[in-house]
C-alpha positions as CSV (number, residue, x, y, z in Angstrom):
1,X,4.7,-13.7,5.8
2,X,0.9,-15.1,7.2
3,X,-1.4,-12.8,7.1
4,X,-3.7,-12.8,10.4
5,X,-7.4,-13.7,10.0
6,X,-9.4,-10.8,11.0
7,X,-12.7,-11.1,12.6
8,X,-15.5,-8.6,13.1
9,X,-19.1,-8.8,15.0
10,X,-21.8,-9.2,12.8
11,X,-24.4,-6.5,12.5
12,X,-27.4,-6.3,14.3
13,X,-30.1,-8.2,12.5
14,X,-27.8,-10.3,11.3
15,X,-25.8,-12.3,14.1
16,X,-26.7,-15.8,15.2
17,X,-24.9,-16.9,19.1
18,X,-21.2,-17.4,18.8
19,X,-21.0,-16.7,14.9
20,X,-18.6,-14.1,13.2
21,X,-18.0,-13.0,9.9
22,X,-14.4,-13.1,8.4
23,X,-13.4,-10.0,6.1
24,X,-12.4,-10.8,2.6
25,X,-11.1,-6.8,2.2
26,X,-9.3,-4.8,4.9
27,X,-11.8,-2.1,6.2
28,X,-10.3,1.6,6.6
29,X,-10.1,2.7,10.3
30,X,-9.2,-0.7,11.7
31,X,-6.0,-1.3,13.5
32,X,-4.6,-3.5,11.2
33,X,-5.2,-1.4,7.8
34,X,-1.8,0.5,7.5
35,X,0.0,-3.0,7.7
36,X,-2.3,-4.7,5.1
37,X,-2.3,-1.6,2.5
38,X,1.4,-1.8,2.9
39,X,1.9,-5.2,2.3
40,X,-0.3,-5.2,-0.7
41,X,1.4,-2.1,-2.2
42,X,4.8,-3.8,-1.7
43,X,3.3,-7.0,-3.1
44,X,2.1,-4.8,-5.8
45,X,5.5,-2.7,-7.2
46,X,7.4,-6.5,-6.3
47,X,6.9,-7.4,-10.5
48,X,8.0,-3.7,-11.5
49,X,11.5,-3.8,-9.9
50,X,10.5,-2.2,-6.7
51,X,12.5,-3.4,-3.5
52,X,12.3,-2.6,0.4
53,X,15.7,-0.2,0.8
54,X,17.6,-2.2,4.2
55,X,17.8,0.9,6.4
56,X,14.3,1.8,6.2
57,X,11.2,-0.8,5.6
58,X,9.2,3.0,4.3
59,X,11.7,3.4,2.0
60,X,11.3,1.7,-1.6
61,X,13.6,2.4,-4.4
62,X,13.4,1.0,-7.9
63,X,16.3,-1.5,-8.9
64,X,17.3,-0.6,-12.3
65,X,16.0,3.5,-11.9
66,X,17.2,5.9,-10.2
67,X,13.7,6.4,-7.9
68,X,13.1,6.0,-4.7
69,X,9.2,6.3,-2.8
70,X,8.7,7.1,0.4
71,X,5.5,5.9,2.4
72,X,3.9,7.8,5.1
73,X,1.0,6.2,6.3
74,X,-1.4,6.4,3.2
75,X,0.6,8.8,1.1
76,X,3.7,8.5,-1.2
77,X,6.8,10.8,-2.0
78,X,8.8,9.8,-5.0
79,X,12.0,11.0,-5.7
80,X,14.1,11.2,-9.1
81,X,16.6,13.5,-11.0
82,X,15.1,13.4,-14.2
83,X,11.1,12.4,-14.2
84,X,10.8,9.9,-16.4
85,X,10.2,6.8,-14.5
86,X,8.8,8.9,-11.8
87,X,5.6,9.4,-14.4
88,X,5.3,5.8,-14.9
89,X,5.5,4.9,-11.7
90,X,2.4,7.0,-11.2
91,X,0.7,5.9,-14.3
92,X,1.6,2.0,-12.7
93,X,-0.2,3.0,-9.5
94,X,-3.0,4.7,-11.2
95,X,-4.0,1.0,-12.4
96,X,-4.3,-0.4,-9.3
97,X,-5.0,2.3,-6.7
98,X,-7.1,5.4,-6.4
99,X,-4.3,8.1,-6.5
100,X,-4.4,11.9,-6.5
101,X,-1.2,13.8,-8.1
102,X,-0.2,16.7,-6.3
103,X,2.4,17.8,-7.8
104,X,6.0,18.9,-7.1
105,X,6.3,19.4,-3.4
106,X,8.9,21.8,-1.2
């Protein structure tokens, strides 16, 4: 899939007439974000197994494992019987992404 170019206004101080500045980095709050942290986390768990499930594009499970993640805008649900590839999942995203734990959920 292409990626779109994004494009931003320079700053004041800083803009010369009919010049813009082209993001290397997604910026948080733009409407584009979401897509491009998705992308890049699915491009991420690609190597470790990881596949988009057909009835959901959210919905990741792991091909060999029994594990499955859900996304929800910027946080992740995992779901396994037994726990073990659930921790290295996490400890597999804790090498790439700032992520907080929180535990069993109800």
């Amino acid at each position: 899939m292409l990626k779109e170019e994004v494009y931003i206004d320079l700053p004041e101080g800083s803009r010369l007439d009919g010049m813009l500045a082209q993001l290397n980095r997604c910026i948080y709050g733009l409407k584009q974000s979401l897509t491009e942290c998705y992308y890049r986390l699915i491009e991420y768990l690609r190597p470790f197994v990881f596949a988009v499930t057909a009835w959901d594009p959210c919905d990741l499970f792991h091909e060999i494992g029994n594990l499955f993640l859900t996304i929800y805008v910027d946080d992740i649900m995992s779901f396994e019987a037994t726990g073990e590839l659930q921790e290295q999942t996490i400890n597999v995203l804790k090498t790439e992404f700032k992520v907080n734990d929180m535990g069993e959920f109800d």
